[in-house]
Biotite code that builds the C-alpha atoms (Angstrom):
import biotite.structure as struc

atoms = struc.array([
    struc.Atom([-16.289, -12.784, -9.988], chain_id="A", res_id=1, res_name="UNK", atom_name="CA", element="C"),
    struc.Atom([-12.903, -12.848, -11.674], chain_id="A", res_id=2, res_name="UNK", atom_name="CA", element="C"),
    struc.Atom([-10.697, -9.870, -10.318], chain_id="A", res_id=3, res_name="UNK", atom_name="CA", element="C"),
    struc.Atom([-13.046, -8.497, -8.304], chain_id="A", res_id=4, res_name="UNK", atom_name="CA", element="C"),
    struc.Atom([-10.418, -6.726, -5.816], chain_id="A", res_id=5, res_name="UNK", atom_name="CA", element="C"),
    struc.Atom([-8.576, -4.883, -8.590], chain_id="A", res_id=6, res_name="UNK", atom_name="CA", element="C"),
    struc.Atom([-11.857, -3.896, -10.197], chain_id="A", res_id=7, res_name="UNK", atom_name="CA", element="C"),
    struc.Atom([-12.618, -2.226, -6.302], chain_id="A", res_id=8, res_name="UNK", atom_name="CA", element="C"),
    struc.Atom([-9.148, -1.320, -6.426], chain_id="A", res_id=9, res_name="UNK", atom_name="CA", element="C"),
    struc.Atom([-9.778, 0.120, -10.176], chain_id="A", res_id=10, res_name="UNK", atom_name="CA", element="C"),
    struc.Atom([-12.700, 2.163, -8.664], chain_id="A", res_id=11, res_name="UNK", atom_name="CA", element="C"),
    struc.Atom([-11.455, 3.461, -5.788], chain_id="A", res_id=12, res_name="UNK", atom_name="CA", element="C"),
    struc.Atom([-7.757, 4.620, -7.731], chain_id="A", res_id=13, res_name="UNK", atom_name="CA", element="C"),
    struc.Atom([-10.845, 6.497, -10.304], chain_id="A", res_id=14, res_name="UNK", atom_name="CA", element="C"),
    struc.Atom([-12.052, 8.188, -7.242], chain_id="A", res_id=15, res_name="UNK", atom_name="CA", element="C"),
    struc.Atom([-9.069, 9.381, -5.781], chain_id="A", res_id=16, res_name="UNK", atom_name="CA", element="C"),
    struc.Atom([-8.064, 10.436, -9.532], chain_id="A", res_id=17, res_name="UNK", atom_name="CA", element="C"),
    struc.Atom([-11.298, 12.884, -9.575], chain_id="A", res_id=18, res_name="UNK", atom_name="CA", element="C"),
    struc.Atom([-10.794, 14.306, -6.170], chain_id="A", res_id=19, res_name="UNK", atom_name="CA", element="C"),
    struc.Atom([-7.333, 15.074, -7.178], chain_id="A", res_id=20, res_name="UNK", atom_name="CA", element="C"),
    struc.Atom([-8.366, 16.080, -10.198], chain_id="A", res_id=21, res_name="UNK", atom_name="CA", element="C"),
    struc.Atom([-10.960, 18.498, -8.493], chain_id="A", res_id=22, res_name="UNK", atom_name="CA", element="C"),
    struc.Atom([-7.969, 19.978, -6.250], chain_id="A", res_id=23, res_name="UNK", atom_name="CA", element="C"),
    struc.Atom([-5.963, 20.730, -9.045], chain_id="A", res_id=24, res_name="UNK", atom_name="CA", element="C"),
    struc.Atom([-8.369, 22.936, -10.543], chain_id="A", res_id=25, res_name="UNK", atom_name="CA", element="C"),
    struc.Atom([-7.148, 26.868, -9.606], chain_id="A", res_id=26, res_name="UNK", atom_name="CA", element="C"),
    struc.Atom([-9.498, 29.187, -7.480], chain_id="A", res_id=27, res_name="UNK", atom_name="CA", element="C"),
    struc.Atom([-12.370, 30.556, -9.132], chain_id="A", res_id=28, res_name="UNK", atom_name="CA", element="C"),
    struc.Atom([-11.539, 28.319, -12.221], chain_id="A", res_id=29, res_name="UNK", atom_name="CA", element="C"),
    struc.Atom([-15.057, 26.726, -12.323], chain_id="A", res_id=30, res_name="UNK", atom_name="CA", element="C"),
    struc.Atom([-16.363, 28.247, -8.858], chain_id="A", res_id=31, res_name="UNK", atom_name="CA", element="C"),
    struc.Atom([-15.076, 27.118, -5.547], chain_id="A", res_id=32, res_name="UNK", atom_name="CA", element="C"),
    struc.Atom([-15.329, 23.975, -4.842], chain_id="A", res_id=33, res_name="UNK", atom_name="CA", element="C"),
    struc.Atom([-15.162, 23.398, -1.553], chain_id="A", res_id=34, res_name="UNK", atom_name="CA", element="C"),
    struc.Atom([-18.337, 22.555, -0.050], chain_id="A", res_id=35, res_name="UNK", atom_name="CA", element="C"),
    struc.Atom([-19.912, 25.834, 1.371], chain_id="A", res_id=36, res_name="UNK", atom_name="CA", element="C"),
    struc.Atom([-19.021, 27.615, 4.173], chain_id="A", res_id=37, res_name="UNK", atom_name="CA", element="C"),
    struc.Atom([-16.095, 25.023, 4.633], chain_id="A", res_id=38, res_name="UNK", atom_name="CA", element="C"),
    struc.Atom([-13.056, 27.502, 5.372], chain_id="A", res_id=39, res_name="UNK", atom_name="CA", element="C"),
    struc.Atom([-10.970, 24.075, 6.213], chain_id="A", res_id=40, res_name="UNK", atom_name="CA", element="C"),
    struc.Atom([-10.899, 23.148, 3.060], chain_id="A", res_id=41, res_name="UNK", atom_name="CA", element="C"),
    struc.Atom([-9.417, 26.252, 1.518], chain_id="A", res_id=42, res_name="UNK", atom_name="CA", element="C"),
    struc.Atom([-7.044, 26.405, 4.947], chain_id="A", res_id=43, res_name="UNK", atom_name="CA", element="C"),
    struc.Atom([-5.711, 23.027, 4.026], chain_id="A", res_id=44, res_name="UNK", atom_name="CA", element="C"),
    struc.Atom([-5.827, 24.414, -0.130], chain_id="A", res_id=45, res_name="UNK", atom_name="CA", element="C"),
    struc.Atom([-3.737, 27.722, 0.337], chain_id="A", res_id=46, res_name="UNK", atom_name="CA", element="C"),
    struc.Atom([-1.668, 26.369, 3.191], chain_id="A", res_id=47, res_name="UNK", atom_name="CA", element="C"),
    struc.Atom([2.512, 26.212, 2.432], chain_id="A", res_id=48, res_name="UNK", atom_name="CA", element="C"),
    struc.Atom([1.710, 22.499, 2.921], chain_id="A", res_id=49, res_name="UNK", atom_name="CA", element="C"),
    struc.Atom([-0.047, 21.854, -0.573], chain_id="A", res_id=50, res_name="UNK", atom_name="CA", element="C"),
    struc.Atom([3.424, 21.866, -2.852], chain_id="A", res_id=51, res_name="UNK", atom_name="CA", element="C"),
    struc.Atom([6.414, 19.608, -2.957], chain_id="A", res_id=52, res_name="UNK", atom_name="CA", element="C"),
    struc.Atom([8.956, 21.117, -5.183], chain_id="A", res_id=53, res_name="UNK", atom_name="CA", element="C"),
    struc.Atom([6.620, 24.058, -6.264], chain_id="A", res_id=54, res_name="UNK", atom_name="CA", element="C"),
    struc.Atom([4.035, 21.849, -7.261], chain_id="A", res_id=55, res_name="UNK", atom_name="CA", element="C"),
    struc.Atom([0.135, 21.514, -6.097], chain_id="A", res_id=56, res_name="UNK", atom_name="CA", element="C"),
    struc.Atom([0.255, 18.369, -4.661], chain_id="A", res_id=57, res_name="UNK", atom_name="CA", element="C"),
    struc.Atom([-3.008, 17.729, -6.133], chain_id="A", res_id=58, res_name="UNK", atom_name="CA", element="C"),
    struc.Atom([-1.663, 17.960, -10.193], chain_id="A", res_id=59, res_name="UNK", atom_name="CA", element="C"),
    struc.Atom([0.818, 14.805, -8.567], chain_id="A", res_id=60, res_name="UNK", atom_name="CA", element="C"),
    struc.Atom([-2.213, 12.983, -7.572], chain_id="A", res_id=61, res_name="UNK", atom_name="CA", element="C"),
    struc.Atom([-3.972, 13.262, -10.755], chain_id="A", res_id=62, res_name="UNK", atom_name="CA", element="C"),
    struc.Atom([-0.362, 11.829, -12.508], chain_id="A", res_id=63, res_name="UNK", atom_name="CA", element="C"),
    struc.Atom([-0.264, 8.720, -10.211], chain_id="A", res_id=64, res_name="UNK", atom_name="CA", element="C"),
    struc.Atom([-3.962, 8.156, -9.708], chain_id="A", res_id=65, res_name="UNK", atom_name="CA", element="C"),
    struc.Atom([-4.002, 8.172, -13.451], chain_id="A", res_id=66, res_name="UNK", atom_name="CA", element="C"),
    struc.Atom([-1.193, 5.658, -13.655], chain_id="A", res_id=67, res_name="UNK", atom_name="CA", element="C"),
    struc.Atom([-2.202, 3.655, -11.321], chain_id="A", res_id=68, res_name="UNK", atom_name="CA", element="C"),
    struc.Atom([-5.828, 3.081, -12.694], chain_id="A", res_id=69, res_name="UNK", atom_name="CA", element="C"),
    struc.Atom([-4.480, 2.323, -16.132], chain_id="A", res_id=70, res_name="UNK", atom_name="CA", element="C"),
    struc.Atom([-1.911, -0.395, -14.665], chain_id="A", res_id=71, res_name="UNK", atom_name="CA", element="C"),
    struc.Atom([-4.939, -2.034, -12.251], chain_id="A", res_id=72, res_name="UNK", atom_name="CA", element="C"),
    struc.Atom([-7.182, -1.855, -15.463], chain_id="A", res_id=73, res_name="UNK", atom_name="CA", element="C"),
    struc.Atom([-4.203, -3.351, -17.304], chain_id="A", res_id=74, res_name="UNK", atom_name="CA", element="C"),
    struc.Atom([-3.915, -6.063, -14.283], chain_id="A", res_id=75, res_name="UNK", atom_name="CA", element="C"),
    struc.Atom([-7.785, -6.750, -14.477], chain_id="A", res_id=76, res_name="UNK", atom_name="CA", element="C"),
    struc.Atom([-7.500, -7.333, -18.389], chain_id="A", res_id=77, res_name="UNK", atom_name="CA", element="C"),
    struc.Atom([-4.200, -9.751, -18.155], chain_id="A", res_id=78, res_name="UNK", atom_name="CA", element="C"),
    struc.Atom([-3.280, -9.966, -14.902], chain_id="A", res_id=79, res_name="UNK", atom_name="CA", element="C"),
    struc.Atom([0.965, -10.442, -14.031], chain_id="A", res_id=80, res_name="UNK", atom_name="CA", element="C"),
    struc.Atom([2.768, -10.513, -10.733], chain_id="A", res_id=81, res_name="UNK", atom_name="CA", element="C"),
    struc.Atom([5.306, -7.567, -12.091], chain_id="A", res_id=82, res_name="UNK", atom_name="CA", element="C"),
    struc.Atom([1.472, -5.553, -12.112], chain_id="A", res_id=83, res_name="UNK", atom_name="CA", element="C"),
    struc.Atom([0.700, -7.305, -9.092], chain_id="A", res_id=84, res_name="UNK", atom_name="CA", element="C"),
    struc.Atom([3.758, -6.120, -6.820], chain_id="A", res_id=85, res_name="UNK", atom_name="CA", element="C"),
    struc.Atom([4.170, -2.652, -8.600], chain_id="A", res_id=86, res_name="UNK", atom_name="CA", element="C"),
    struc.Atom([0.210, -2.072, -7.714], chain_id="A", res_id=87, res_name="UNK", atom_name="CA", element="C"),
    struc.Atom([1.454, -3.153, -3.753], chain_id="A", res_id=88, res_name="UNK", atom_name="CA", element="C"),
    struc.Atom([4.190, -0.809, -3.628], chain_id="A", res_id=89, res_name="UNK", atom_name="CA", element="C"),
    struc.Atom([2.959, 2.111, -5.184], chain_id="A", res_id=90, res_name="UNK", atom_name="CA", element="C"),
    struc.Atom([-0.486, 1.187, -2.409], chain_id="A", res_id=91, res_name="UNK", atom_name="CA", element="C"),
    struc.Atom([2.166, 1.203, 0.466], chain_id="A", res_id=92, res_name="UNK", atom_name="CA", element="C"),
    struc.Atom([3.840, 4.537, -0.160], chain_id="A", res_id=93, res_name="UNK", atom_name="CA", element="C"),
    struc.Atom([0.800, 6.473, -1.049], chain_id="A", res_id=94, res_name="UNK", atom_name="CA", element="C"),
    struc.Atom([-0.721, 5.221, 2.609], chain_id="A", res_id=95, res_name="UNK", atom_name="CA", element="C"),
    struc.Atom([2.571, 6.521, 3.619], chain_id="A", res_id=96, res_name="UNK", atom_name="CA", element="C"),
    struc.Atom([2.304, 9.728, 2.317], chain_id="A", res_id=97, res_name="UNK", atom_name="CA", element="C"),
    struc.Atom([-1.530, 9.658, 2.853], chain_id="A", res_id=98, res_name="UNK", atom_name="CA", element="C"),
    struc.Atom([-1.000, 8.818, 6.919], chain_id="A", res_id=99, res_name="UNK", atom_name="CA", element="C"),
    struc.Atom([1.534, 12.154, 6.057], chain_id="A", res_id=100, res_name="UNK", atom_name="CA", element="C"),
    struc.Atom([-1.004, 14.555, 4.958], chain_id="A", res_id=101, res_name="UNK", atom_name="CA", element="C"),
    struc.Atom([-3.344, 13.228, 7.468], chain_id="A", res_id=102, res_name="UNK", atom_name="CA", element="C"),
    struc.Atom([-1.247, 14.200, 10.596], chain_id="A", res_id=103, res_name="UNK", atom_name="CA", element="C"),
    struc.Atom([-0.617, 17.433, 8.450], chain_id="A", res_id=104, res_name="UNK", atom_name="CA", element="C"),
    struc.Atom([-4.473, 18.351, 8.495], chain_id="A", res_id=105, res_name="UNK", atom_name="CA", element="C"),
    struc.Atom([-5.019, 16.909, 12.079], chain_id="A", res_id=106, res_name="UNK", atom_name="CA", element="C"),
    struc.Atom([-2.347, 18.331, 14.042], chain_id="A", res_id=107, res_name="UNK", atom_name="CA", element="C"),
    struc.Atom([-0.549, 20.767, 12.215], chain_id="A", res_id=108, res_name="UNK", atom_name="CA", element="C"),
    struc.Atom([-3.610, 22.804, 10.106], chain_id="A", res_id=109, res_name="UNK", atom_name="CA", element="C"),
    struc.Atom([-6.207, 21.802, 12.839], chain_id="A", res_id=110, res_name="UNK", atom_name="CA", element="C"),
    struc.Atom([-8.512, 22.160, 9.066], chain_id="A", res_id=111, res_name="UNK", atom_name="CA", element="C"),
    struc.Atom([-9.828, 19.340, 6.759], chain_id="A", res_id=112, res_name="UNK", atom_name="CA", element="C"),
    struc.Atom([-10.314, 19.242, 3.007], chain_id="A", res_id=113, res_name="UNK", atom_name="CA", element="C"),
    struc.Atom([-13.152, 17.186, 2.173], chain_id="A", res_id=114, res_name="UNK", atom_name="CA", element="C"),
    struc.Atom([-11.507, 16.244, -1.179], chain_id="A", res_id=115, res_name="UNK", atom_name="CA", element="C"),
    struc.Atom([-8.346, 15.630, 0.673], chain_id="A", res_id=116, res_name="UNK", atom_name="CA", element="C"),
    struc.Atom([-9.807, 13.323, 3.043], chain_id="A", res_id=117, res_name="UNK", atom_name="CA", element="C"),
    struc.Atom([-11.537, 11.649, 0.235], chain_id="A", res_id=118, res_name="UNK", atom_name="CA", element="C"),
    struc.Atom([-7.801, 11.073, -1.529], chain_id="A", res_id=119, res_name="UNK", atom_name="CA", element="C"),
    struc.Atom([-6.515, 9.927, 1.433], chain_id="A", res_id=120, res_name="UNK", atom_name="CA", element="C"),
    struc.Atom([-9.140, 7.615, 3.007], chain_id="A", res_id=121, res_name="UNK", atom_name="CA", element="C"),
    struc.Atom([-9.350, 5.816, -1.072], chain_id="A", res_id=122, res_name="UNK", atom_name="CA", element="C"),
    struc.Atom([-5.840, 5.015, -0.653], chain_id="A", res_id=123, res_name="UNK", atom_name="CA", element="C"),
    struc.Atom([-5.713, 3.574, 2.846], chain_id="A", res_id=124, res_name="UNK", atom_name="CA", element="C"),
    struc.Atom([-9.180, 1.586, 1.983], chain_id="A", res_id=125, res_name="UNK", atom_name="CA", element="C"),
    struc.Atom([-7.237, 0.253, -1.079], chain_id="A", res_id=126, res_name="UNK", atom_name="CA", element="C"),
    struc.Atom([-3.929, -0.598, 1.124], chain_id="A", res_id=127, res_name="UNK", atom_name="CA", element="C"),
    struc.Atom([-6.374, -2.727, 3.020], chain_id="A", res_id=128, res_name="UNK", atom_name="CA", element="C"),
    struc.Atom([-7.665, -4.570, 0.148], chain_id="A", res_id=129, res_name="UNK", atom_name="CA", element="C"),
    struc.Atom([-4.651, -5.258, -1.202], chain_id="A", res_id=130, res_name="UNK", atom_name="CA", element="C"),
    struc.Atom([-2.944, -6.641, 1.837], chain_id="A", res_id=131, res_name="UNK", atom_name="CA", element="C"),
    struc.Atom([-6.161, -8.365, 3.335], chain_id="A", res_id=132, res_name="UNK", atom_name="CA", element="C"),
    struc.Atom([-8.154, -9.483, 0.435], chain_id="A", res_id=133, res_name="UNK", atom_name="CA", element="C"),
    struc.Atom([-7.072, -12.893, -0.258], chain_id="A", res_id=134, res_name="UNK", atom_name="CA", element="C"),
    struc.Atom([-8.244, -14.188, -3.873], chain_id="A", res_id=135, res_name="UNK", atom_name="CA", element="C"),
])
């Protein structure tokens, strides 16, 4: 099939835009949503760690996930090398900043969020499609 690592890229950018999406949602908005009896998830949730510039980290992953799926979906329709290389970079730095909040949770928090982990492990999956994959 035509484009089938940017429709796998597509999918996994969707599921990294619902965790985030999940994360962003306050406290006791809908429930809690961390799976039950999981106090590492609200650890990792409440921590100092969760903002950059007084914002939930999770409300910036719901922003880029969102861009990102409509550029790959944009790349799968009519595909371009400017799509091609801006889908690349923006798969490097997230790793980056994925490998980031990984350490955080591992050696810092000592706490996983299953959401988190779900974020993070989309993007590095996607990283290795994109630099592995050869079409």
């Amino acid at each position: 099939m035509k484009n089938m690592k940017y429709k796998i890229l597509f999918v996994l950018s969707l599921i990294a835009f619902i965790a985030s999406f999940i994360l962003s949602i306050p406290n006791g908005a809908v429930g809690d949503y961390c799976p039950i009896g999981e106090e590492n998830c609200n650890a990792v949730k409440n921590s100092s760690y969760n903002y950059t510039f007084n914002i939930q980290n999770s409300s910036f992953g719901v922003l880029i996930f969102f861009a990102l799926s409509l550029i790959m979906y944009s790349h799968i329709k009519k595909p371009s090398n400017k799509k091609r290389r801006i889908i690349k970079i923006s798969l490097i730095l997230g790793s980056l900043v994925s490998v980031y909040f990984l350490y955080l949770q591992q050696f810092i928090l000592k706490a996983y969020c299953a959401y988190c982990l779900v974020v993070d492990i989309s993007i590095l999956i996607s990283l290795g499609i994109i630099l592995f994959w050869k079409e």
